[in-house]
C-alpha positions, 0 to 999 in steps of 0.5 A: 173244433166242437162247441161244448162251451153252451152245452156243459153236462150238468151234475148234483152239486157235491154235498157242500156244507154250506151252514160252513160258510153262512150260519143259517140260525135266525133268533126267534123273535119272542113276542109279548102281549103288553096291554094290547101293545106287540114287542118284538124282542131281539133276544137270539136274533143273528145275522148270518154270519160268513165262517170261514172254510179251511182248506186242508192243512200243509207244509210250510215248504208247499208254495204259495200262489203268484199271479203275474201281472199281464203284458200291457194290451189295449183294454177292451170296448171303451172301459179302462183296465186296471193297473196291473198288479204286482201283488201275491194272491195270498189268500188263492187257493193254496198250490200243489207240490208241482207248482215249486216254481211259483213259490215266489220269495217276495218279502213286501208286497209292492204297491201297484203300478205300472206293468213291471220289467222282465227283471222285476218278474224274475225277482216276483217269480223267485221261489226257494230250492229246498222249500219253506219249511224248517232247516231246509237250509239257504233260500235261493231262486229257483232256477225253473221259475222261467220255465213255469206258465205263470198266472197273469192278469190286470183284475187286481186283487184289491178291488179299489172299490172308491175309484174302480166302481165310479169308473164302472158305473160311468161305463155303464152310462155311456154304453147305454147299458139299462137302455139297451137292455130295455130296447133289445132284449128279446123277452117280455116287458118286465115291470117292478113298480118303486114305491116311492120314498120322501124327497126328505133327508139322508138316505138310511140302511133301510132305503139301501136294502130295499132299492138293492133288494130291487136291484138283484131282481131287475138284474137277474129279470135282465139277463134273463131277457126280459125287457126290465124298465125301473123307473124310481119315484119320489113322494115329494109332497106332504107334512114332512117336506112342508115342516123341514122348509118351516124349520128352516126359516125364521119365526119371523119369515114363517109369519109372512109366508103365504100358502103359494111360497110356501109351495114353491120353496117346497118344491124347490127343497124337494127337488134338491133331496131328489138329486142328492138321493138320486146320486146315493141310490146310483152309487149303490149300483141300482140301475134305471131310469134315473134321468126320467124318474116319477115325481108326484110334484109332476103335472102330469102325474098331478094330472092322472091323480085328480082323473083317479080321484074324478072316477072315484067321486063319479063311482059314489066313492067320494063324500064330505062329512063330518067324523072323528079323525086322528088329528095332529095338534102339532101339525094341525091337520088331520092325519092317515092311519099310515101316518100314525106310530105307536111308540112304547113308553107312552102313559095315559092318565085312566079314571074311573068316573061314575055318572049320576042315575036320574032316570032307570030303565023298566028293567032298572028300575024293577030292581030299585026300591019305590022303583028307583026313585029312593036310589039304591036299597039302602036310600043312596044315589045310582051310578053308571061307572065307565073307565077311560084313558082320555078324561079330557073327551068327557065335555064331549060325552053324549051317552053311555054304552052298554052291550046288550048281551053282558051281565050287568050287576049292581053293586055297594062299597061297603063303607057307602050307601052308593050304587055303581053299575058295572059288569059283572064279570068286572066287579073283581077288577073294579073292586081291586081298582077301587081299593074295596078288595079283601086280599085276604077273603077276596072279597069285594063290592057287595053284588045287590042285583044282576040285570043284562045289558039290554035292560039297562038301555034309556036308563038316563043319567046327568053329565057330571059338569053339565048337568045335561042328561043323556041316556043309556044305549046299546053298543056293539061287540067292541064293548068286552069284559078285557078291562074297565068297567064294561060300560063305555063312556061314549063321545061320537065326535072323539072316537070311530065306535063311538060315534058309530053309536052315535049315529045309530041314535042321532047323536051330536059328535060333539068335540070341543077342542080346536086345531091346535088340541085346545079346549074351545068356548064350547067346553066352558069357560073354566077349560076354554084355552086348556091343552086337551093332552096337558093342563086340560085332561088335569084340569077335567079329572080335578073338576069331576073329583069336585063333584064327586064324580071321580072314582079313581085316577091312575097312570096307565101305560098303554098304546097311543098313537103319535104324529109320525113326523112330529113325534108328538101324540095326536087325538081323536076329532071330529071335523068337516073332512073328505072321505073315501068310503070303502064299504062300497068296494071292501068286499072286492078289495079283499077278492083282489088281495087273493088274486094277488101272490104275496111273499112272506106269506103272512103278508095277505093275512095282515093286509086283509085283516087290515082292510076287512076292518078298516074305516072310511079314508079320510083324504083331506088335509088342512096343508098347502103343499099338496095336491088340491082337493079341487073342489068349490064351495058355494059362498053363502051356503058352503054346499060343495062344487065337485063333479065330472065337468069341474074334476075334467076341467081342472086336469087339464089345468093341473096337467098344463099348469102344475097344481100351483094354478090353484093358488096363481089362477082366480075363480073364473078361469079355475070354472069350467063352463057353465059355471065361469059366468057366475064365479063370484058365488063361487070359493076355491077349498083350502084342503089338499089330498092325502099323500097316501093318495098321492103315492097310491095313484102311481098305478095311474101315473106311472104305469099307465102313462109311460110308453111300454109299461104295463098300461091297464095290467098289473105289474110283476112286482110291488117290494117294500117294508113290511110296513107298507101294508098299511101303506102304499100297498093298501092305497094303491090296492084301494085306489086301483080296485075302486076305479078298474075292479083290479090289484095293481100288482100280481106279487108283494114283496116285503122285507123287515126293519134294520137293527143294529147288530144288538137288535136294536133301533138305530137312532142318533142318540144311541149313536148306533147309526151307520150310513150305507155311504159310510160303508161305500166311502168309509168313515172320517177315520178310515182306520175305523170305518173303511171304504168297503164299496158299493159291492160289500153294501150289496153283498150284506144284503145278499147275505141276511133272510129279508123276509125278517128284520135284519141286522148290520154293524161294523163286525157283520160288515167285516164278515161280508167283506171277508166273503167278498175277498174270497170270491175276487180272489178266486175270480182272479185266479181263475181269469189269471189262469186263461191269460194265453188261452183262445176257444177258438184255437186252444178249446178242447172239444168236451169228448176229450176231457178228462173225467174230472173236467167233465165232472167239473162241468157237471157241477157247473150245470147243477149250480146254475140251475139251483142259483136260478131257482133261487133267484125266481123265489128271491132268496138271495142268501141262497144264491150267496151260499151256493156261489160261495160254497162253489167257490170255496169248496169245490174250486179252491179246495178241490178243483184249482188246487188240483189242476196248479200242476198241469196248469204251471208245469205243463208246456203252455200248449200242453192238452192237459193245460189247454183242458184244464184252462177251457174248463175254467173258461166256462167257469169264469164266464158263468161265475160272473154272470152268475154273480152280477146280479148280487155284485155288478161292479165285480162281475163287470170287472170280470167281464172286462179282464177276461182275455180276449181271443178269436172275434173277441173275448164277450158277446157284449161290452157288458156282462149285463148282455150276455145273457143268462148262462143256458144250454147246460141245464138240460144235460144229464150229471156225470158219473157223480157217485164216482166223484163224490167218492174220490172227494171223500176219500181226498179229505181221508187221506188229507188227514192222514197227511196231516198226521204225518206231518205233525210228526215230521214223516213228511212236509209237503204232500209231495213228499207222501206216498199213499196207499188204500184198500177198499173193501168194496169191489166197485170202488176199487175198480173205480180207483184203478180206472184213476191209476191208468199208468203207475210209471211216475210222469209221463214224459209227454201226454196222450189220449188213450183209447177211452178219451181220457188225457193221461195224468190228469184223470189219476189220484196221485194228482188228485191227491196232491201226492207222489205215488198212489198204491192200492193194496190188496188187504187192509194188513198190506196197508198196515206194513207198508204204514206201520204208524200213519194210517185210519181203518176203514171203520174210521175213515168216510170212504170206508176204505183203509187209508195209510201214509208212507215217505215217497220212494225215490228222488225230488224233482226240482222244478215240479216236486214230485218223488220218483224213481226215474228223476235223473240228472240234467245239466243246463242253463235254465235262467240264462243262456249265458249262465255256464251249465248246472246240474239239476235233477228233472223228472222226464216231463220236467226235462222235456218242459225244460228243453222246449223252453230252451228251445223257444228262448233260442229261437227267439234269441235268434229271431226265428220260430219253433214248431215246438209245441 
C-alpha cells in the first residue's frame, strides 16, 4: 500500500474563531507615578478564559455517542492500560442521524472495572426505536445495535489524574525517557540553563509557572530533536535558609551555636527542602535531570565560584573598601540591591532643617550687609535649608550640596529677621511647607537676593549639635528642583551620592550607628544605644527642634527599602566590605546585553538602564552560611592576603573538602606556599559572598563543567520572573562579561507575577493562597477543591499571555479544566473510532480519498506548521487556542460528526470506513504529539491506547520519541475555497434546521430535506461534483473514475441530512419551502438555503429518509429469535446480512470471505 501517512497535503486552517474558545482581552494595567513609587493597578486585568463552543442544536431524538470498551489485550511496552470503561462519552461530538444504533438507553453511568460480559455490552449499546423526542411512544432496544462498529477503547474518559499521572511518570523513569533523548536524538545539544530557586519552604504558583513554562520548551526542543539536557539547581546558601534554622531553635540553643553548627545544620535543612521541592516539580511533569541536579552547597561548584572570583581579582575587578551599603539591622549584614523590596505603605518622618551661616562665600557675601557679618539685610542669622526624610543621618552630615547651575534665592519669613537659602524655583514649595504661603494672594517668603548655585560654594555653615563647621560644595545632576529645598544635606557615609560627593572633597563617611541600626559613642552620649529608625530618628528632630534648627517635621509616605527576607527596613551604612567594581567592565556589559535577544522586548531596556546606573556590587556578608570570601588579614596591620597563589590553593581546598575546611581546617594548611611558614601573622576573614554571587556563577558551574554542555558557549536560553533582571540575569551577565568578555545566554525569557483572580497578591492573610498541589491533589475538602492533576496545572499555564502577570483561582482553574475535558474526550473518540484498524493492511492510499478526507489532511498539515511557529516564539496560549479550535471546531463540529455514519453503519472493511479511520489515524497520532508538550501525561496515555497494528502500533514506547510530526508541511492545501465554503453553507443550512425544528416540522435532521440555490455558477458546480449519485444509499460502495469514494464526498452527509436538491432559481426554493427557509441576502454562503420534510420512509438501523427503504424480515440480535419484519435502506440490508453471515459462521466454526 502507498505510504501517504508522512506526507499529508496541508491546507489553511478554516477561518476558526478562535476568541470563541479563549478571550484574547488582557486588562491594561494602569500605572501611576506616586511619589517616585510605580503601582500597577489590576483594574480590567483578565485571565484568559475558555468559552465554550456550541455545536449546532438537535433533536432530542438524535443519539448520542457510545464508546465500548475495548477487549482485554496485552498492554503495550511495559506501562499498565487503564481499566476499561463502560462510560458514555457524553460530552463527544454529537452524532449523526446514521448512527441510530449507538443511541445507548443507559440511565446510570456505571463505575469502571473490569471489561463487561457480551450481556452487558448488549444492554450498553441499547438504543430506542422511535428516537428520544417527545411522544415517539415506548422505548425499546434497537435491534441492529449488534450490527453497528462500535467505538472502543481503554483511554478512559476520566482521566484519574491522582493515580494515572504517577503511573506515567514512573513509566518514564524506567524507560529512561529524558535519558534517552538526550543520548540519541540526532540533533544539537539543547541547553535552557535553570535559575535556581531557594531550598527554602513550600513551592508557590510562581515556582509552577515557571518550571513548567520550562518544561514545554525542553519538550518541544525534545521532539524536535535536539539533544535537550535540563539540569535543575538549587541556591541553597544565604540569609533565608540561615534565619528558618535560627528560628527553628531555642534562644538558648542559638547562644551556644557556633559558626560551623550552624553550617552544617544549614546544609542539613537546605538539602531536606531540595528533596521536598524536587518530588513537587517532578509531579508537575517537568523532566530532567533530577537524581544529578546543581546545588551551590556542591564543592565542585563552591570550587568553580572561587576560580570565577579569582579571575575577577586578577582582572583589578575585586577591592575592599570602605562605602556606604544597604544594611539590614535586623539581620545584620549588608544586603544586595536584589535583596532589597519596596513595599507600599511605608512613611518616613521628612524635616526641614536649617544650618546656621558662619562664613559666606565671595558671591555670598556680596549680597549681605557688611559683607555678611551683620547676617542677613535686616541684622537676622543666614541659613542653609535642606530636607531630608531620614533625620536620624544628620550626626553624620559633613557638607551641604548645592548644584552649581541652579538658582538659588535668599529669602525672609515675614514675621522674622532670618534668612534661609533655598532654591528658587522651590521658594513656593518651601513657603507652603513653611506655613508662609498666602493662599489667597499666593504670596509667600519674601526673595531678597537670587545667587547661582556655583556661588554659594565654600560658604561654611555650624552642624547644629556639634557645632563642628563644614562647608558648601558642588553636587551633581541628582540635585533637582522635583522637592525639598534644592540643597542636600550630605553624609558620605549614608548614602551612594552622598558619599561620591565626598570623595570629590576628601570627606570622612562618617556613620554612627552600629550593626544592629543603633547609635554608637561616636554619635554622642544623649543618642548613643538609640534605634536610628525608632527612638533615635525622635530623638535627632527633638534635639534640633532644641536649638533651633528645626524648621518643619511631617510624615512623608514614599519608597523605602526593606530586608526581603525579614521584611523589616534597611538603611544606608558605611563599613569595610568587598567590592566589584563595575566601571572596569559597564561599557562591555552593556555591548553584551545587545548581543543577547531578549523576550519581552522591554527586558533589555530595563536590564541596561539598570546596569548603566548601577554601583559597585558590594559581594561581602557579614554570615557563616555561605561561601567564604577566601581572603587572610595580616594580624597586626589588617592588610588583606588575596591573591592568585591563595585564590588557586583554596580551590582546591574547597574543591576536596567542601567550604567547611574554612572553619574545620587551622591557618597553615588553608596557606598555600610560601606563606604556611609564617601562618601565625596570619588571620582567616569572617565574610562570606553574596548569594547573588553564588547563583551568577552557575555559568561556571554548571555549564561549563557538566559533560555535553555548552563549555565556554552561551546557552539557548535563560527564563525567569521579570524580577530577575535585577537579579540573576544581571549576576551572571556580570560575572560572565568581567572573566570571558561574553553573555552567558543568547535569549532571556521573562514571565510576570501570579495574582489571584482579583489581581491581587497572594498572601496568608488575605487567605487567597492556592497551592499548585492543592490543584494536582485537591484540597481537604475534595467538594471544594478537587484533584484536577498535573495536566489542568500545566494546561492553565498553557492558557494565561506570561509575558504579563497573571491570574489563577478556583474559577479560571475550573474553566481550564473544562477545556481539558474537551480535548481527552475527543482524543477518545478519535482512538475508540481505530479500535479495528491496522495501516499496514487497512491504510487507504491518499490518492483514493475522498476530498473531504483530503481536505481534512490539509488542515492537518496547516495546524502543525502554525503550532511550530508557536511553539518557536514561546507563545503558548497560541498553540492552546489552535488545538482546541481543531479540536472543537473542525473535529468535533465538523469532521467526526459527519463521518459517525460511515464509521458505525458501514461493514467493518467498508472503504469508506477503512478512509475515514487512516485519516484519523494521522490525526490522532499528530494530535498527540502536537499536545505533549503542553500535556505530557494525556499525550502519553494517547500514545499508549492507540491500537496496535503491523510491527506495532508506535516507533517508540514513548510519544517523547517519536519525533515531531514531518513531511506534511512542505505539501500545497487542497482545494480549501471549495471546503471553506461547504463549511459555510453547513452552518446556513443548520440554522434553517433549527427553525424547523423549533416548529416541529422536523426532529432529527435526518428527518430534513434540503434544498439550495446558488447564484454563483462556480459554486453550483462545486455542490453538484458533491451530489454524484441522488439514488438515496448505495447498496455497496465504489471508486468512481475520479478517485473519489461514493457516499462520502456528498452533502447529504455533510449535512447530516437525508436528501439534498439543488434548484434552479430562488423561487424553486420558495415552493418546495414555503415557511423554512433564508434568501441568499441572509445567509453567509450567498445561496437561498430551505427545509422541507424528507420524502420517503425511515430506516431503522441508519435513519435516514428514502424512497427504496423496504421491508426486510429477519432475526438481527439473536438467531434463535423467530423472525421480524423491519424497514432497511439497501446498504443497511446488505450491512445486515453480512453480519448474519459472520455470526453464522462463527456459530459454526468456520469463516466468510465476507468482506
Amino acid at each position: 500500500m502507498q505510504q501517504w501517512t508522512a506526507a499529508v497535503l496541508p491546507g489553511l486552517f478554516c477561518s476558526v474563531l478562535i476568541s470563541l474558545i479563549f478571550s484574547a482581552d488582557i486588562g491594561k494595567a494602569d500605572v501611576t507615578e506616586r511619589d517616585g513609587c510605580s503601582r500597577r493597578s489590576t483594574e480590567g486585568l483578565q485571565h484568559r478564559t475558555i468559552r465554550r463552543i456550541q455545536s449546532p442544536k438537535r433533536s432530542a431524538d438524535e443519539p448520542p455517542c457510545f464508546i465500548a470498551p475495548a477487549a482485554t489485550r496485552p498492554p503495550p511496552v511495559a506501562l499498565r492500560r487503564r481499566v476499561p470503561s463502560r462510560h458514555m462519552l457524553s460530552t463527544a461530538p454529537p452524532p449523526p442521524p446514521a448512527a441510530a444504533a449507538a443511541s445507548a438507553a443507559v440511565a446510570e453511568k456505571a463505575p469502571e472495572q473490569t471489561a463487561p460480559t457480551s450481556s452487558e455490552q448488549k444492554t450498553a449499546t441499547a438504543g430506542k426505536k422511535g428516537g428520544r423526542g417527545k411522544g415517539k411512544g415506548k422505548e425499546e432496544e434497537n435491534p441492529f445495535s449488534d450490527s453497528i462498529n462500535l467505538p472502543q477503547t481503554t483511554f478512559t474518559q476520566r482521566a484519574n489524574a491522582v493515580t494515572r499521572e504517577p503511573e506515567l511518570q514512573a513509566f518514564w523513569a524506567e524507560q529512561r525517557v529524558y535519558e534517552r533523548q538526550a543520548e540519541s536524538n540526532p540533533g544539537e545539544v539543547f541547553v535552557l540553563h535553570d535559575g535556581p530557586p531557594y531550598a527554602n519552604g513550600e513551592l508557590h504558583m510562581g515556582h509552577a509557572l515557571n518550571k513548567i513554562l520550562k518544561d514545554f520548551i525542553n519538550r518541544y526542543q525534545s521532539l524536535r530533536g535536539r539533544k535537550v539536557r535540563y539540569v535543575p539547581g538549587w541556591d541553597c546558601h544565604g540569609l533565608p535558609i540561615e534565619l528558618a534554622v535560627l528560628k527553628s531553635m531555642k534562644s538558648s540553643e542559638r547562644q551556644q551555636l557556633t559558626p560551623l553548627d550552624l553550617r552544617r545544620k544549614a546544609a542539613s535543612f537546605a538539602l531536606s527542602q531540595v528533596d521536598k521541592q524536587r518530588d513537587s516539580f517532578k509531579r508537575y511533569g517537568v523532566m530532567g535531570e533530577w537524581e544529578k541536579p546543581y546545588l551551590t552547597l556542591d564543592p565542585e561548584y563552591e570550587a568553580a565560584q572561587i576560580d570565577i572570583l579569582g579571575k575577577m581579582l586578577l582582572k583589578g575587578h575585586v577591592y575592599k573598601g570602605k562605602k556606604p551599603v544597604h544594611w539590614s539591622p535586623s539581620s545584620q549584614t549588608a544586603l544586595a540591591e536584589a535583596e532589597l523590596e519596596y513595599p507600599d505603605g511605608h512613611v518616613s518622618k521628612s524635616i526641614y532643617a536649617s544650618f546656621k551661616v558662619t562664613s559666606p562665600s565671595d558671591g555670598l557675601a556680596r549680597l549681605l550687609p557688611d559683607g555678611g557679618g551683620g547676617g542677613g539685610s535686616g541684622g537676622g542669622d543666614v541659613g542653609v535649608a535642606v530636607w531630608t526624610t531620614t533625620p536620624w543621618t544628620i550626626p553624620g552630615n559633613m557638607a551641604v550640596a548645592v548644584n552649581p547651575e541652579l538658582q538659588y534665592a535668599l529669602v525672609r519669613r515675614p514675621d522674622s529677621d532670618a534668612v534661609l537659602i533655598v532654591a528658587k524655583d522651590l521658594v513656593k514649595e518651601v513657603s507652603k511647607a513653611l506655613g508662609a504661603l498666602d493662599e489667597l494672594t499666593g504670596e509667600g517668603l519674601e526673595v531678597l537676593a537670587t545667587i547661582k548655585g556655583e556661588d554659594l560654594v565654600d560658604t561654611q555653615y555650624e552642624h547644629p549639635l556639634y557645632g563642628r563647621v563644614s562647608r558648601v560644595v558642588a553636587g551633581g545632576d541628582y540635585i533637582t528642583t522635583d522637592t525639598g529645598t534644592g540643597l542636600v544635606h550630605t553624609a558620605p557615609g549614608h548614602g551612594q551620592e552622598d558619599f561620591e560627593t565626598g570623595q570629590k572633597y576628601g570627606l570622612e563617611p562618617l556613620s554612627p550607628v552600629d550593626n544592629y541600626g543603633r547609635f554608637t559613642a561616636e554619635a554622642g552620649e544623649r543618642f548613643e544605644g538609640l534605634s536610628v529608625l525608632k527612638e533615635g530618628n525622635e530623638a535627632i528632630i527633638q534635639a534640633l527642634d532644641e536649638c533651633g534648627s528645626l524648621l518643619k517635621a511631617e510624615d512623608y509616605p514614599h519608597r523605602y527599602p526593606y530586608d526581603w527576607r525579614t521584611k523589616k527596613p534597611t538603611i544606608f551604612r558605611a563599613t569595610e566590605q568587598w567590592f566589584i567594581s563595575v566601571d572596569a567592565f559597564r561599557e562591555a556589559a552593556l555591548a553584551a546585553i545587545d548581543e543577547v535577544r531578549w523576550i519581552p522586548e522591554m527586558g533589555k531596556t530595563r536590564i541596561a538602564s539598570m546596569t548603566s546606573s548601577r554601583s559597585d556590587w558590594c559581594i561581602s556578608r557579614q554570615r557563616s552560611w555561605g561561601v567564604p570570601i577566601p581572603v587572610f588579614y595580616q594580624a597586626h596591620t589588617n592588610e588583606p592576603l588575596i591573591n592568585n597563589s591563595t585564590i588557586t590553593h583554596i580551590k582546591e581546598v574547597f574543591r576536596q573538602h567542601g567550604t567547611d575546611a574554612w572553619w574545620t581546617m587551622d591557618t597553615q594548611q588553608l596557606l598555600p606556599e610560601p606563606y604556611r611558614s609564617e601562618w601565625s601573622l596570619w588571620v582567616r576573614g569572617n565574610d562570606t559572598i553574596d548569594v547573588w554571587f553564588d547563583s551568577g556563577s552557575s555559568w561556571a558551574g554548571v555549564v561549563n563543567t557538566r559533560d555535553n554542555l555548552r563549555h565556554d558557549n552561551p546557552v539557548e536560553l535563560y527564563l525567569e520572573g521579570s524580577d530577575q533582571h535585577r537579579g540573576w540575569f544581571q549576576s551572571s551577565l556580570l560575572t560572565s562579561v568581567a572573566v570571558r568578555g561574553a553573555p552567558p545566554y543568547q535569549t532571556v525569557l521573562t514571565h510576570g507575577f501570579v495574582l489571584d483572580e482579583k489581581g491581587y497578591k497572594m498572601s496568608k492573610s488575605l487567605g487567597n493562597v492556592l497551592s499548585p498541589l492543592t490543584i494536582i491533589e485537591g484540597g481537604s475538602d475534595k467538594k471544594k477543591q478537587p484533584a484536577y492533576g498535573a495536566d489542568v496545572l500545566r494546561l492553565w499555564v498553557a492558557t494565561v499571555d506570561y509575558s504579563s502577570d497573571v491570574l489563577v483561582g478556583g474559577t479560571i482553574i475550573k474553566q481550564v479544566f473544562d477545556a481539558y475535558r474537551k480535548l481527552r474526550n475527543t482524543a477518545r473518540f478519535l482512538i475508540g473510532n481505530i479500535h479495528d484498524f491496522d495501516k499496514e493492511q487497512d491504510g487507504v492510499a491518499y490518492e483514493d480519498l475522498p476530498e473531504v478526507d483530503k481536505w481534512v489532511l490539509g488542515k492537518t498539515a496547516s495546524l502543525i506548521r502554525r503550532v511550530r511557529e508557536a511553539y518557536e516564539s514561546y507563545q503558548f496560549y497560541r498553540v492552546t487556542q489552535e488545538l482546541l479550535a481543531f479540536s472543537n471546531q473542525l473535529l468535533s463540529n465538523f469532521y467526526l460528526d459527519v463521518s459517525k455514519d460511515r464509521l458505525y453503519i458501514s461493514t467493518p472493511n467498508d472503504r469508506r470506513r477503512r478512509a475515514c479511520q487512516s485519516v484519523i489515524r494521522v490525526v490522532t497520532e499528530a494530535f498527540a504529539l502536537l499536545l505533549a508538550p503542553l500535556l505530557p501525561h494525556m499525550a502519553e496515555d494517547i500514545w499508549q491506547n492507540l491500537p496496535h497494528d503491523g510491527e506495532g502500533v508506535r516507533r517508540s514506547g514513548s510519544v517523547f520519541e517519536a519525533g515531531w510530526p514531518s513531511g506534511a508541511e512542505a505539501s500545497p492545501p487542497f482545494r480549501e475555497d471549495k471546503w471553506d465554503l461547504v463549511m459555510t453553507l453547513r452552518d446556513d443550512v443548520n440554522k434553517v434546521i433549527e427553525s424547523a425544528r423549533t416548529a416541529k416540522l422536523v426532529g432529527a435532521n435526518s428527518e430534513a430535506a434540503v434544498h439550495i440555490h446558488c447564484p454563483d455558477p462556480q459554486t453550483t458546480s462545486w455542490l453538484r461534483e458533491l451530489l454524484p449519485d441522488q439514488s438515496p444509499l448505495l447498496a455497496t460502495t465504489t471508486t468512481t473514475t475520479d478517485g473519489r469514494i461514493s457516499a462520502v464526498d456528498d452533502l447529504r452527509f455533510l449535512f447530516l441530512t437525508s436528501q439534498v436538491h439543488l434548484a434552479d432559481s430562488p423561487g424553486a426554493v420558495e415552493g418546495s419551502c414555503p415557511e423554512f427557509r433564508l434568501s441568499a441576502e441572509q445567509t453567509g454562503s450567498g445561496c437561498t438555503v430551505g427545509v422541507s420534510k424528507a420524502v420517503g420512509t425511515k430506516c431503522e438501523r441508519c435513519w435516514m429518509w428514502g424512497e427504496d427503504v423496504s421491508e426486510w424480515q429477519g432475526s438481527p440480535r439473536s438467531q434463535d429469535d423467530p423472525p421480524s419484519r423491519h424497514s432497511l435502506c439497501p446498504r443497511c440490508r446488505a450491512a445486515v446480512e453480512q453480519f448474519l453471515d459472520r455470526r453464522r459462521a462463527r456459530a459454526e466454526g468456520g469463516r466468510t470471505n465476507q468482506p
